[in-house]
N, C-alpha and C positions, 0 to 999 in steps of 0.2 A: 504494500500500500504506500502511498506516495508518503514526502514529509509534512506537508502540508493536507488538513483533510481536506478529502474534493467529499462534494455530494451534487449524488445524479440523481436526476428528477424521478420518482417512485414510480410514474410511464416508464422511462427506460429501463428500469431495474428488472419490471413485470416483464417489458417486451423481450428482455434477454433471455428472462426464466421461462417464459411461456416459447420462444423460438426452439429453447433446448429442449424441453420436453415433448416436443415434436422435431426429436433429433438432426438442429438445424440452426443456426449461429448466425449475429450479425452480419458478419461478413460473408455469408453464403457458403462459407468449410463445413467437410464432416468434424465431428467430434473428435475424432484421434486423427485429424490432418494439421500440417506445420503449412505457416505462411511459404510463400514461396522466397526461395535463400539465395543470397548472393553474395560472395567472396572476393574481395578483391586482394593484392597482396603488394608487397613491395609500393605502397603509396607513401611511405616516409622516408624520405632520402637519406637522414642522418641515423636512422636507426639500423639496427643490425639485422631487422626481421621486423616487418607490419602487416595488419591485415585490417580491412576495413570491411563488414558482414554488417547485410542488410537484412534482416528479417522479417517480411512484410513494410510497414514503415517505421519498424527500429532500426536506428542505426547505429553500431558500436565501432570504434577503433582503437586498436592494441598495437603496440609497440614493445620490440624486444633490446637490451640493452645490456652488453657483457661487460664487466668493469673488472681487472683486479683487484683483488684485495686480500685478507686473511680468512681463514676457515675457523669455524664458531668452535668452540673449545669442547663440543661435547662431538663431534664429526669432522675430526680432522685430517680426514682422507678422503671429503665431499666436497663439490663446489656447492651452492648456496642457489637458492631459489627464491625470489620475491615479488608477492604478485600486490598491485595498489590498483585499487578501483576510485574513479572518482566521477560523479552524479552532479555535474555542472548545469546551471540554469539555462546554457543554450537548449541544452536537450530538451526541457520543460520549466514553465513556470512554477512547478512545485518543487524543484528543485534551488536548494540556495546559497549562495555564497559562501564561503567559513571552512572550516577544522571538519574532516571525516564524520557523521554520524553514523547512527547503527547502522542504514542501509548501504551505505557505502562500504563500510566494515564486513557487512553479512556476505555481499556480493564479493569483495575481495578474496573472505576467507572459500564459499563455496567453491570459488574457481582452485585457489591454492590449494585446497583438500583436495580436489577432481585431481589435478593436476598429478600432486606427491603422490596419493594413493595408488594413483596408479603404474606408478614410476614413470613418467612421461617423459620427463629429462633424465638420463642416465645421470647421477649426479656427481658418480664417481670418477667420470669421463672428463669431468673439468678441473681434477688436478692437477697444475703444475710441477708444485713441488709440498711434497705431504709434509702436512702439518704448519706449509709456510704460506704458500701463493696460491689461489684457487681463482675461478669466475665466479664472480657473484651475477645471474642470471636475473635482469630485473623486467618486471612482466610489467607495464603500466595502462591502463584499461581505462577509454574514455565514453560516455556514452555523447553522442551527437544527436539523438532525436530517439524521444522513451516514445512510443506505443505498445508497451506492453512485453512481458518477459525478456528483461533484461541479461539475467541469470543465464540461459542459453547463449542468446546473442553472444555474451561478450566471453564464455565457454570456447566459443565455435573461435572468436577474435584471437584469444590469447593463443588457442594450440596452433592455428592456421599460420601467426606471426611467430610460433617457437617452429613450427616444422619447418617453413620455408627461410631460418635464419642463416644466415653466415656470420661466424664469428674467427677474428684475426688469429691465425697459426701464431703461435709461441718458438725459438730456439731456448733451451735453456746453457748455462754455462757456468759449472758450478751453482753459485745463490743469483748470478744474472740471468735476467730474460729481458731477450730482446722480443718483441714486439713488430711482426712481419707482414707485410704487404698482401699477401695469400694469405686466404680465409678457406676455412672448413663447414660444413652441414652443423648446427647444433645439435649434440648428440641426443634425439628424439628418437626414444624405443618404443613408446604406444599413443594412440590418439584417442584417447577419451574425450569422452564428450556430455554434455546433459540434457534430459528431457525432462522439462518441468510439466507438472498437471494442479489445474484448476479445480475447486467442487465449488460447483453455486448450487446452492435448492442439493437437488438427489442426484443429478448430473456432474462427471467427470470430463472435462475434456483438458485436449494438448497445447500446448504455446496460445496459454489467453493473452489476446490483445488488450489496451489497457482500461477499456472500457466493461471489460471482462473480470478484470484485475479487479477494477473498484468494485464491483458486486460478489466477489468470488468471499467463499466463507473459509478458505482453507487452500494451501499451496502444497505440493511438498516433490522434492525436485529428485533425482537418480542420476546419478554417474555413472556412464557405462564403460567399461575400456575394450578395448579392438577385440578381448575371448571373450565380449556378452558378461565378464562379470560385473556386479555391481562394484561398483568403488568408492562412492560418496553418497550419502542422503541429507536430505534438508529439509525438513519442515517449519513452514513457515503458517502465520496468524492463530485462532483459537481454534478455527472448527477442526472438525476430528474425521480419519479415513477408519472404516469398519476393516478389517484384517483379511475380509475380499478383496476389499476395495485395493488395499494396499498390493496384496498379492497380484492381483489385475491391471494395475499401472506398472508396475513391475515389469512385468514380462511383456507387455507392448511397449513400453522404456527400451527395452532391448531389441526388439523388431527395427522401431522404428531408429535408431540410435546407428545402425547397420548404413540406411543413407545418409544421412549426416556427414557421416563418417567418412564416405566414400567422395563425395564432395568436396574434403579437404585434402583426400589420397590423390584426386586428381589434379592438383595443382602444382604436383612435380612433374605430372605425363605432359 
């Protein structure tokens, strides 16, 4: 739900609940259909890896960014993973100026879980020198225009802008490294992805839009990785999934998670 409360007029609320219960959505989608996606990659010149994903008319853009630095004292034979989401007022008026809030927060971490859980970045692949020099892999997530299921969208941005990364080859020498003109693939071993689902009224459906979003009584999202296992869960606002319900977004989470997927595999072909 946005930071700001919106309220939709009690007409549209009914019109959304009555369209679903004769299995049929404002925007003319079946129930478990995704807006239609679209990828773009390499649109930020100074980053290492970008990806701009259009999801119906959300638009998310991610940026990937390898820095040296030191390895965290509890993994000191990892490089370092960092992902920052941030929910600027271009994208909407209900979004506002300032310091991180919880949805900012919420969306950052769902992706960074997605992400680690599934080992997406190899992360022992970005050691230079164990225990001294590593990549710190920075993931930065903007949304440019909210209509609805953010969480996916910027899912799809971050791995689409890590798979298609190049980050500069290292010499090392002794405790120096030099820093070389040739660049390598970021080491990306799976592509996880998420599918979020809606409940409004008795009705479940897939990537609510966000007029969806404001009448919906209950969120709760799935991480899937490239072998269909789950990797991440999230549930989000008060209302509650019955343990069909749950089991049954599950497993079309995983069907549908199959094209997604394939979407992003093809932007190396």
């Amino acid at each position: 739900m946005s930071k700001t409360e919106e309220i939709i007029p009690r007409l549209k609320k009914d019109t959304i609940i009555s369209l679903l219960n004769k299995g049929r959505r404002i925007d003319n989608r079946e129930l478990n259909e995704f807006r239609r996606l679209k990828i773009e990659v390499n649109v930020v010149e100074r980053a290492d890896g970008s990806a701009l994903v259009s999801l119906g008319n959300t638009m998310v853009i991610a940026g990937v960014k390898a820095v040296l630095g030191s390895p965290y004292s509890d993994t000191p034979n990892e490089g370092a993973q960092i992902v920052n989401a941030e929910l600027i007022p271009l994208a909407s008026p209900v979004f506002e100026p300032g310091p991180p809030d919880e949805e900012d927060v919420e969306l950052s971490r769902v992706v960074d879980r997605t992400l680690r859980s599934a080992g997406a970045i190899n992360l022992k692949e970005l050691v230079i020198i164990p225990g001294v020099k590593v990549w710190h892999v920075h993931i930065d997530i903007y949304a440019l225009n909210h209509d609805g299921n953010l969480i996916d969208a910027s899912t799809l941005a971050a791995i689409a802008a890590a798979y298609t990364a190049k980050i500069p080859e290292v010499e090392v020498r002794g405790n120096r490294i030099k820093v070389k003109d040739e660049r390598r693939g970021l080491p990306v071993k799976d592509i996880p992805v998420t599918v979020t689902f809606a409940k409004i009224g008795n009705e479940i459906i897939v990537d609510p839009c966000y007029e969806e979003e404001l009448v919906m009584d209950s969120r709760v999202t799935f991480g899937i990785d490239s072998k269909g296992n789950i990797c991440s869960i999230q549930k989000g606002l008060r209302g509650t999934f019955t343990f069909e319900e749950v089991i049954k977004a599950a497993s079309l989470a995983k069907e549908l998670s199959k094209e997604l997927r394939e979407t992003i595999l093809k932007l190396k072909q």
